[in-house]
N, CA, C and O atoms as a GROMACS GRO file, in nm:
protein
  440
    1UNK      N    1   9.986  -0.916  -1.782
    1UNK     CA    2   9.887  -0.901  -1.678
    1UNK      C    3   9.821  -0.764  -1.694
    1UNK      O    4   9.891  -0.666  -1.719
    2UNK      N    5   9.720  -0.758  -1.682
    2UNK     CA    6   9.635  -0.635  -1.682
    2UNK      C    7   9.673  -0.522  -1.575
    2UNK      O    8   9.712  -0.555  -1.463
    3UNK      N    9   9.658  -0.385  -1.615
    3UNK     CA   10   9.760  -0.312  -1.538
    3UNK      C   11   9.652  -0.266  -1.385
    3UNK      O   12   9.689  -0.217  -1.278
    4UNK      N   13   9.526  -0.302  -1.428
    4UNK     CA   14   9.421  -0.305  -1.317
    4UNK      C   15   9.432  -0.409  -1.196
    4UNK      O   16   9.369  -0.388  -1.092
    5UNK      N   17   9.542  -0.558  -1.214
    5UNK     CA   18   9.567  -0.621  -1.114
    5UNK      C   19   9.697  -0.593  -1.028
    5UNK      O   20   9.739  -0.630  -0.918
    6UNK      N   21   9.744  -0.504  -1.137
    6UNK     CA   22   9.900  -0.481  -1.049
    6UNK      C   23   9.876  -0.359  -0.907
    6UNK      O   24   9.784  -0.280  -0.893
    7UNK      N   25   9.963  -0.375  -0.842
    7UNK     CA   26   9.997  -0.260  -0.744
    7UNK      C   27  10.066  -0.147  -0.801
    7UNK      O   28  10.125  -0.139  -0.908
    8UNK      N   29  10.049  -0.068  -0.718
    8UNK     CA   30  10.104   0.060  -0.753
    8UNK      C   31  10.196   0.072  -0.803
    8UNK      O   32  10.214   0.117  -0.916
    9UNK      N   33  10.308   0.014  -0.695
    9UNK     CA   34  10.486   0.006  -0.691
    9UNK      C   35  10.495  -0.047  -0.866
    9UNK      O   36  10.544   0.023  -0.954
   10UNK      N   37  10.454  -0.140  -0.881
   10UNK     CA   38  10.433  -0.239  -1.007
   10UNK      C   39  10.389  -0.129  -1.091
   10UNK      O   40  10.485  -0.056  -1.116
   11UNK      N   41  10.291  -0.094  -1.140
   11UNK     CA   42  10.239   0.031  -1.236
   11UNK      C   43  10.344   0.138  -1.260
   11UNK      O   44  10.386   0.165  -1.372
   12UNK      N   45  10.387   0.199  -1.140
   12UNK     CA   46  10.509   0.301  -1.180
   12UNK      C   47  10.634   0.209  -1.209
   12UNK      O   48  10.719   0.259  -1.284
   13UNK      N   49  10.644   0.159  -1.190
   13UNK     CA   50  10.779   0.056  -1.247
   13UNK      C   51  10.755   0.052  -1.382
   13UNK      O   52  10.822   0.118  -1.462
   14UNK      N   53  10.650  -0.033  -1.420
   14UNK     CA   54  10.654  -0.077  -1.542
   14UNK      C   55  10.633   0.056  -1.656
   14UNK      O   56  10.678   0.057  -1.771
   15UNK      N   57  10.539   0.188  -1.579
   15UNK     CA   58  10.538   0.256  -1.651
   15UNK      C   59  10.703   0.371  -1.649
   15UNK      O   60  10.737   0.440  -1.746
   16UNK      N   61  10.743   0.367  -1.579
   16UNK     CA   62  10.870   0.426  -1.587
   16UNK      C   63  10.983   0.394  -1.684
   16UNK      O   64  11.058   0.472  -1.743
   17UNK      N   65  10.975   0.207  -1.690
   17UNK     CA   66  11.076   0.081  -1.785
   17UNK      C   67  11.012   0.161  -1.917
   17UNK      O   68  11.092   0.214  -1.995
   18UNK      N   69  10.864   0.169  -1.942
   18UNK     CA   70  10.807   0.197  -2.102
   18UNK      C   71  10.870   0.311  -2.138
   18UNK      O   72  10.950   0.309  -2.232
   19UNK      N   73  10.841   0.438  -2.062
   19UNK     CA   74  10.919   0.571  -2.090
   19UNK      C   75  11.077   0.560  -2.109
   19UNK      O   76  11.153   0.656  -2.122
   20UNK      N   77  11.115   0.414  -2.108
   20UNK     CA   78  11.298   0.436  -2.153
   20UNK      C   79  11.396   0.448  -2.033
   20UNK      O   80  11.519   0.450  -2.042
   21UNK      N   81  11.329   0.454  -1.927
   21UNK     CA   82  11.436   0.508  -1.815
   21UNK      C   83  11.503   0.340  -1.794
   21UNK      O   84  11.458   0.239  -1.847
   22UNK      N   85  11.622   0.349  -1.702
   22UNK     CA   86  11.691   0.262  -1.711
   22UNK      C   87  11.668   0.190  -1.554
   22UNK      O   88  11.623   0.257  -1.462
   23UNK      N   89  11.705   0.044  -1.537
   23UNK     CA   90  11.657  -0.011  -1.404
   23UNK      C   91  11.679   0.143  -1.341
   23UNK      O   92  11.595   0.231  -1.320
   24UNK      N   93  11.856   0.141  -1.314
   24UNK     CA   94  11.924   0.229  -1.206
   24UNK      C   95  11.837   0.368  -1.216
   24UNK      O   96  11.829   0.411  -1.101
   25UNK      N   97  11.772   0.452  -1.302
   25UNK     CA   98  11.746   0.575  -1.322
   25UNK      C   99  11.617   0.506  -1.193
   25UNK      O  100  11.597   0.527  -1.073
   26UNK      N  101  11.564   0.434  -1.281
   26UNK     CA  102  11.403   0.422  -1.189
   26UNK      C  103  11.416   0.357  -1.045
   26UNK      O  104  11.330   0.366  -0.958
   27UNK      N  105  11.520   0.299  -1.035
   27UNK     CA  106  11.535   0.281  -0.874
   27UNK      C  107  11.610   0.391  -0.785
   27UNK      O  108  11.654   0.369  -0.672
   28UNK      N  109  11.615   0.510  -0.853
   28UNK     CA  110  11.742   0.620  -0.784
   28UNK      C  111  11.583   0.701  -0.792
   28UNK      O  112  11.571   0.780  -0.698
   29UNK      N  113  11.479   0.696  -0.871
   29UNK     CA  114  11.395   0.805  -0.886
   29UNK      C  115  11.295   0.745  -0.736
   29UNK      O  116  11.230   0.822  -0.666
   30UNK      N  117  11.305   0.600  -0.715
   30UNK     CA  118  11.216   0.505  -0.626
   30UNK      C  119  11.255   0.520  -0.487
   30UNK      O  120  11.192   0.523  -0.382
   31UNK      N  121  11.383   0.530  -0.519
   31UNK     CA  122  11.439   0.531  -0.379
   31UNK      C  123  11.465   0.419  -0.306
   31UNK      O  124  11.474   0.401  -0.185
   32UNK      N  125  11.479   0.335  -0.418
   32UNK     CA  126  11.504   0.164  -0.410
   32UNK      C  127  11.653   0.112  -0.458
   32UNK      O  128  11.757   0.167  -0.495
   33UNK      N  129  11.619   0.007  -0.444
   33UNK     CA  130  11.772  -0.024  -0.516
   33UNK      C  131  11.752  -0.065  -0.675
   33UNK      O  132  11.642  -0.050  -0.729
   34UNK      N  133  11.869  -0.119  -0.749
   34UNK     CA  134  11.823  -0.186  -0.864
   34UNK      C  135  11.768  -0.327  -0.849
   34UNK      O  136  11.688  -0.363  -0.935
   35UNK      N  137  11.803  -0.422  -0.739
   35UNK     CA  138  11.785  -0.559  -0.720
   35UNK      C  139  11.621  -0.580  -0.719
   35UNK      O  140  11.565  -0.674  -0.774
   36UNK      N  141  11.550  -0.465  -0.638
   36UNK     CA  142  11.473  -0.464  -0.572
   36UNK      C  143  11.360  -0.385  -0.689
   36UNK      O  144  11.244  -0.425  -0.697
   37UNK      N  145  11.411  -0.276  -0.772
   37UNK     CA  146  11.308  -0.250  -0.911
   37UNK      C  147  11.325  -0.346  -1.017
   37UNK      O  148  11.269  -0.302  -1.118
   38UNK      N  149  11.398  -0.496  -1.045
   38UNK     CA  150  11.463  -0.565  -1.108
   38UNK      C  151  11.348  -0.675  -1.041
   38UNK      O  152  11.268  -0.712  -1.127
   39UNK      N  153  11.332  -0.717  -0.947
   39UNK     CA  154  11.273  -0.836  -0.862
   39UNK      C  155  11.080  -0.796  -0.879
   39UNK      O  156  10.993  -0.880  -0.905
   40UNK      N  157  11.066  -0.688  -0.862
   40UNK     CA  158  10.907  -0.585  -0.908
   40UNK      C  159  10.858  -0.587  -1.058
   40UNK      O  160  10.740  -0.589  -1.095
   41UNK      N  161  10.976  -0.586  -1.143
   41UNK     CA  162  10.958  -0.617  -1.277
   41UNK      C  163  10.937  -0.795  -1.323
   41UNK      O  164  10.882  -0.832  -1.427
   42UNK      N  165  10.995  -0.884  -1.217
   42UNK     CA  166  10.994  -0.997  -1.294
   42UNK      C  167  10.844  -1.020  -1.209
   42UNK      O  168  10.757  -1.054  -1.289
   43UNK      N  169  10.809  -1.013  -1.112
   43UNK     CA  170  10.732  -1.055  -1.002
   43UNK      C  171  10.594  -0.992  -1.061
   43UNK      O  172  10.486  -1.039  -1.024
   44UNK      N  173  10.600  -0.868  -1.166
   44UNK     CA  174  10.476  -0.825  -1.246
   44UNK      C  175  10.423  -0.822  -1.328
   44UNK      O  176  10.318  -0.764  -1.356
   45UNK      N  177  10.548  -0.944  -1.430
   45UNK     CA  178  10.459  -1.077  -1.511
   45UNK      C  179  10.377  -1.157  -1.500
   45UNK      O  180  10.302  -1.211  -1.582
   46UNK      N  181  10.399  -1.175  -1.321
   46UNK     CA  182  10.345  -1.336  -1.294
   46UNK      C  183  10.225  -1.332  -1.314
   46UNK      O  184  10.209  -1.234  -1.386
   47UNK      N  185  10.112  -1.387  -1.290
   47UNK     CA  186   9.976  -1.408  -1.341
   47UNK      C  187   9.904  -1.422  -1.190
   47UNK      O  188   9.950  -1.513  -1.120
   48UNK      N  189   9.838  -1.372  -1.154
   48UNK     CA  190   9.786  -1.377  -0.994
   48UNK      C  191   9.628  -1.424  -1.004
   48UNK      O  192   9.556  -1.364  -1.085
   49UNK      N  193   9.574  -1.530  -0.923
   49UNK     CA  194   9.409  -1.540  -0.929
   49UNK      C  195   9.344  -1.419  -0.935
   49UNK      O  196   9.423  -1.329  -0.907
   50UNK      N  197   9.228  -1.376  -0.960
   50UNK     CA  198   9.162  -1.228  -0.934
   50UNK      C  199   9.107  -1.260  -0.780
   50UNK      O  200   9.074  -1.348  -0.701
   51UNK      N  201   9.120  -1.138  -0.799
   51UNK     CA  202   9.070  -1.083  -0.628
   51UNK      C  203   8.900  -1.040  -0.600
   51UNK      O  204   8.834  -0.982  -0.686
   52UNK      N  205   8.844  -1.079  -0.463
   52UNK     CA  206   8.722  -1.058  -0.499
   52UNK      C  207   8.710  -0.944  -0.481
   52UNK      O  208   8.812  -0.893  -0.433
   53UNK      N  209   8.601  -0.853  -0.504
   53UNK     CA  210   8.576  -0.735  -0.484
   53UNK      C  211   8.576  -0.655  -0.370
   53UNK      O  212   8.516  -0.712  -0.279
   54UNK      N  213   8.629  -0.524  -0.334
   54UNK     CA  214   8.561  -0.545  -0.194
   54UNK      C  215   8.477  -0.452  -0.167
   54UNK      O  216   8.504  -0.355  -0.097
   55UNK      N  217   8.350  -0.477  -0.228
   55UNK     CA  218   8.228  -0.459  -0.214
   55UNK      C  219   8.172  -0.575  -0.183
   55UNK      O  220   8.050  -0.576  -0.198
   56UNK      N  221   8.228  -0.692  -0.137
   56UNK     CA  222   8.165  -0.794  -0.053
   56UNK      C  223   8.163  -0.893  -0.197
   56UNK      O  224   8.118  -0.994  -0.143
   57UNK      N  225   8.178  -0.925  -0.312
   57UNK     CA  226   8.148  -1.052  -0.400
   57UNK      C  227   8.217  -1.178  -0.357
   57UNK      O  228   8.230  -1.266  -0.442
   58UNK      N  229   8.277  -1.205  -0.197
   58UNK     CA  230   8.317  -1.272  -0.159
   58UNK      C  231   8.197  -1.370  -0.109
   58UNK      O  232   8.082  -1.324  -0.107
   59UNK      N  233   8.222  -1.503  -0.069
   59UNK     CA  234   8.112  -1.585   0.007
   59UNK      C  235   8.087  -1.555   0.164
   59UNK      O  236   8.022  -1.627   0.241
   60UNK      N  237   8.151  -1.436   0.193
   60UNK     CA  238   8.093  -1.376   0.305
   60UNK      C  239   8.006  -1.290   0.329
   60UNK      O  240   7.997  -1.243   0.442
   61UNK      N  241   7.925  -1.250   0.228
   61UNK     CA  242   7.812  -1.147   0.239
   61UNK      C  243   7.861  -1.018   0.260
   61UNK      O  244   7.778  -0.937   0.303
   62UNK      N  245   8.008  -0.967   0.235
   62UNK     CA  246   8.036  -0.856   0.294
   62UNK      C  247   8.055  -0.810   0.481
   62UNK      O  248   8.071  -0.698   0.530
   63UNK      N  249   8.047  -0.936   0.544
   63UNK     CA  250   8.028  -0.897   0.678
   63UNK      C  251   8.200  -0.880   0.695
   63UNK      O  252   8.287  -0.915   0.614
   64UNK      N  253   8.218  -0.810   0.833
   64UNK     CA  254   8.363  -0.791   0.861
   64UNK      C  255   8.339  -0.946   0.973
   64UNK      O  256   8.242  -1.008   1.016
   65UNK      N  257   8.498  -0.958   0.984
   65UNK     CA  258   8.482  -1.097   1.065
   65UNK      C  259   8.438  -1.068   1.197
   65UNK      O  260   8.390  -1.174   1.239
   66UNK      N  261   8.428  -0.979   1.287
   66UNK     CA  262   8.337  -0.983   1.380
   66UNK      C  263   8.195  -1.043   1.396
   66UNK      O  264   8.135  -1.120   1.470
   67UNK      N  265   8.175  -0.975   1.299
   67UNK     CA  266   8.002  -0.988   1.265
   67UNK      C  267   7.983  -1.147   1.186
   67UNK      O  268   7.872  -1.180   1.144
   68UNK      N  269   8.062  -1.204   1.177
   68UNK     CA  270   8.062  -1.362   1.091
   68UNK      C  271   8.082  -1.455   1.213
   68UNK      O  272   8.045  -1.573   1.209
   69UNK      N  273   8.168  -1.377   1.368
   69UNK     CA  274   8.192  -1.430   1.459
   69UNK      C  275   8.097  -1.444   1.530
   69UNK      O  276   8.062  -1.552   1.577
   70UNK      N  277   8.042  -1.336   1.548
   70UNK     CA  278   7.936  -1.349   1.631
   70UNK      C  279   7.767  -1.415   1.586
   70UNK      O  280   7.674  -1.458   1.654
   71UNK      N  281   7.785  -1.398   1.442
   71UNK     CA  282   7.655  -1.485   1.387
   71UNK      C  283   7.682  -1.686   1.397
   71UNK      O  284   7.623  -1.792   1.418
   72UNK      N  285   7.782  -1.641   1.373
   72UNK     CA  286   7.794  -1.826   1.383
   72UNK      C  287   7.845  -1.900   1.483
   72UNK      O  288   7.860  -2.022   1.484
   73UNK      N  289   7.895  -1.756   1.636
   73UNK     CA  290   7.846  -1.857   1.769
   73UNK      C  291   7.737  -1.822   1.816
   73UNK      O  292   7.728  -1.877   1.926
   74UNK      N  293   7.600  -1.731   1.784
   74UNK     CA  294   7.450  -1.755   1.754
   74UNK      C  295   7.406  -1.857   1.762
   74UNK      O  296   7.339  -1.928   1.838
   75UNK      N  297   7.493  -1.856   1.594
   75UNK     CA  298   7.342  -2.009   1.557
   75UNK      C  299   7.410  -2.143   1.607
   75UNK      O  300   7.350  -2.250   1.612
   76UNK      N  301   7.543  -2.124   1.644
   76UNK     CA  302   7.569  -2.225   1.739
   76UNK      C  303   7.506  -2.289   1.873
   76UNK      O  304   7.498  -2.401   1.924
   77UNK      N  305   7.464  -2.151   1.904
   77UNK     CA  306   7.377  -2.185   2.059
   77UNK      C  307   7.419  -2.064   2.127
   77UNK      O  308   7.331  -1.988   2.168
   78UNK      N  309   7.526  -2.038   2.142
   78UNK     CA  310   7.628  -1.980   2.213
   78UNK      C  311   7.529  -1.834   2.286
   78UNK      O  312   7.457  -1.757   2.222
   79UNK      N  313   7.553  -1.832   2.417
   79UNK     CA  314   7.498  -1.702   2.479
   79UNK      C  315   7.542  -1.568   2.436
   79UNK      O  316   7.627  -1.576   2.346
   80UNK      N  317   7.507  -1.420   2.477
   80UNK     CA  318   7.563  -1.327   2.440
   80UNK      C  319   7.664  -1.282   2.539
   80UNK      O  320   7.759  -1.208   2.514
   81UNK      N  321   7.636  -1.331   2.647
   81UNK     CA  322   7.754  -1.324   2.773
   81UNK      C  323   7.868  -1.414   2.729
   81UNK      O  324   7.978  -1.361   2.714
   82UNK      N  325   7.852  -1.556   2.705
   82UNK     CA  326   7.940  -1.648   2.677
   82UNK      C  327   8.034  -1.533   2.533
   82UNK      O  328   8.148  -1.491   2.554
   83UNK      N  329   7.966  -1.505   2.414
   83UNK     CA  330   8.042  -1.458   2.308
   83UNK      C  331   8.119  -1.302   2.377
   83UNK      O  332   8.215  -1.257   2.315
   84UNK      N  333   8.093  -1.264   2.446
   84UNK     CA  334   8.140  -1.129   2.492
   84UNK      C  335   8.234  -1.146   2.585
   84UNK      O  336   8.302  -1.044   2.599
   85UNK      N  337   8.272  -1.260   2.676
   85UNK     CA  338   8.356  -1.298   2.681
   85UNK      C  339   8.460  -1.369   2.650
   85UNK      O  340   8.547  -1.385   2.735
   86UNK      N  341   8.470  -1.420   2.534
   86UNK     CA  342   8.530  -1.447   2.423
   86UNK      C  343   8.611  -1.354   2.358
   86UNK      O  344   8.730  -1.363   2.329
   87UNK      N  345   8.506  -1.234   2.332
   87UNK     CA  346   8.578  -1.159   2.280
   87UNK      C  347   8.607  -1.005   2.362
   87UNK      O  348   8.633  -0.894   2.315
   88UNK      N  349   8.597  -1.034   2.453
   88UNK     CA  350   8.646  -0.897   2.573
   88UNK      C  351   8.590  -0.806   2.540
   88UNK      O  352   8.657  -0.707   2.511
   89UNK      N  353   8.435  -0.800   2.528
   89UNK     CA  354   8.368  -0.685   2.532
   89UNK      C  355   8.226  -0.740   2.593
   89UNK      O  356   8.185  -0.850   2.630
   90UNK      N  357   8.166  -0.588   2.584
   90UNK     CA  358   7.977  -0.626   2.700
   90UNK      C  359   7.873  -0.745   2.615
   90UNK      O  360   7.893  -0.786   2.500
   91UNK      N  361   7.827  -0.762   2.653
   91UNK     CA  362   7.725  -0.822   2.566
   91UNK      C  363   7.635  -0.753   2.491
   91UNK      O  364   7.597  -0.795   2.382
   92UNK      N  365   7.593  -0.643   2.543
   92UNK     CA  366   7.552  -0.488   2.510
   92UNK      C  367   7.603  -0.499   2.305
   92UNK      O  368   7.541  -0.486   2.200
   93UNK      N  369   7.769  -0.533   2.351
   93UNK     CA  370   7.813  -0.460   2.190
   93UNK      C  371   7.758  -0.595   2.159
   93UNK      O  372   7.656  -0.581   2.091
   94UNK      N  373   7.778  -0.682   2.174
   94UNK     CA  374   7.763  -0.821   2.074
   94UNK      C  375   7.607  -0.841   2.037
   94UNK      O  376   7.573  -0.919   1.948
   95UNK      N  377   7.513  -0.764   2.115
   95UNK     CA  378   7.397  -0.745   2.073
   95UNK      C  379   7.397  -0.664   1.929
   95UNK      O  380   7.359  -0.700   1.818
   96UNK      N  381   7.450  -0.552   1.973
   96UNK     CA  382   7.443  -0.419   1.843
   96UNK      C  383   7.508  -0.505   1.760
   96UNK      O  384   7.452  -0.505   1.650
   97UNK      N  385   7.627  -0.599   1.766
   97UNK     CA  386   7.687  -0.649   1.622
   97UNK      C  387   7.622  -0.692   1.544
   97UNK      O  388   7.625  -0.659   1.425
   98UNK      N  389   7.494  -0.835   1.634
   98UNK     CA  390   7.426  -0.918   1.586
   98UNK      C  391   7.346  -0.847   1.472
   98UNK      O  392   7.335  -0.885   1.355
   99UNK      N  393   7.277  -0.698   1.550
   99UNK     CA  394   7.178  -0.667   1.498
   99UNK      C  395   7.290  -0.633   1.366
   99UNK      O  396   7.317  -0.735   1.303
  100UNK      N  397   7.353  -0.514   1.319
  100UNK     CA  398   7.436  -0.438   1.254
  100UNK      C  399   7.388  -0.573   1.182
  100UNK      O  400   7.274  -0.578   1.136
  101UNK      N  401   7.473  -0.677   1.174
  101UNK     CA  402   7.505  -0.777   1.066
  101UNK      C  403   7.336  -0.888   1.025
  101UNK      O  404   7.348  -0.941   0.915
  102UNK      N  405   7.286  -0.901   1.052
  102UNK     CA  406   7.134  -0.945   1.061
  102UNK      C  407   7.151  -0.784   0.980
  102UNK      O  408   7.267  -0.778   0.937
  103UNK      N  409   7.097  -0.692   0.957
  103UNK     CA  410   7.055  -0.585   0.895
  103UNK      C  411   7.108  -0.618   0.770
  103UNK      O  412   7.043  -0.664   0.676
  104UNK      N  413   7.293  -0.582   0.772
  104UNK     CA  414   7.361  -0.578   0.651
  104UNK      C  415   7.359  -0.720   0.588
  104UNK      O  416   7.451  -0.746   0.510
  105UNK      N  417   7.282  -0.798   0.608
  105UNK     CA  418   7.299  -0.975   0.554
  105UNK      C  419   7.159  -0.949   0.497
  105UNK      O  420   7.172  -0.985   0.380
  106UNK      N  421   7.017  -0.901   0.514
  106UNK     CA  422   6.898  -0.910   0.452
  106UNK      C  423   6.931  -0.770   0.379
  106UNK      O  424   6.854  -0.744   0.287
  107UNK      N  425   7.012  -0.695   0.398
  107UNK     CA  426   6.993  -0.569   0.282
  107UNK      C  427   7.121  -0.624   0.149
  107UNK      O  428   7.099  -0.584   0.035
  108UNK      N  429   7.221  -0.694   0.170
  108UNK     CA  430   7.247  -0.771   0.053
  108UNK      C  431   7.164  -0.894  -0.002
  108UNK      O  432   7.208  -0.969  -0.090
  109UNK      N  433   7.068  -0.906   0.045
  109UNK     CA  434   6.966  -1.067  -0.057
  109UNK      C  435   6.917  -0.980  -0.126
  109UNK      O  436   6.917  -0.985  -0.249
  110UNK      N  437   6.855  -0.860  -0.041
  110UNK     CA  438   6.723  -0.748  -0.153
  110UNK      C  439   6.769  -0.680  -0.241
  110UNK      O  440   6.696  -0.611  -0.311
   0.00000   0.00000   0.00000
């Protein structure tokens, strides 16, 4: 696996195993046990889907889920009173969200 998909814990493991050190050395240096730098080593073979970016290359446009919440009980119909009580805040904010995300949704097409 490419050392760009692994986690950290995973990276110093594996790079600690290359330098020669032994499970026990690198789990006494980890502050782990051996079971547990032993279980990190097999678990950082495995092959994992890639991850999307998170600069948004997801099919969400980059919005945070607020702003996905509140656009699609919008175009549902849904009032700004009705969504603000939903989500325990003014309608005030669920305005500013709308706008925020309407902004950040036409400045990712351009």
């Amino acid at each position: 696996m490419a050392a760009n998909q692994l986690r950290p814990i995973e990276r110093t493991v594996q790079r600690l195993r290359g330098e020669g050190q032994t499970t026990s050395e690198v789990a006494w240096r980890l502050r782990r046990s051996p079971g547990y730098v032993r279980r990190i080593e097999e678990l950082s073979r495995i092959e994992r889907p890639a991850q999307p970016s998170a600069a948004g290359a997801s099919d969400d446009g980059g919005l945070r889920p607020i702003e996905r919440c509140v656009l699609k009980s919008r175009q549902a119909g849904a009032g700004y009173a009705e969504i603000a009580a939903r989500l325990r805040r003014s309608p005030t904010y669920v305005i500013q969200v709308e706008r925020f995300a309407t902004m950040r949704t036409q400045m990712m097409r351009a």
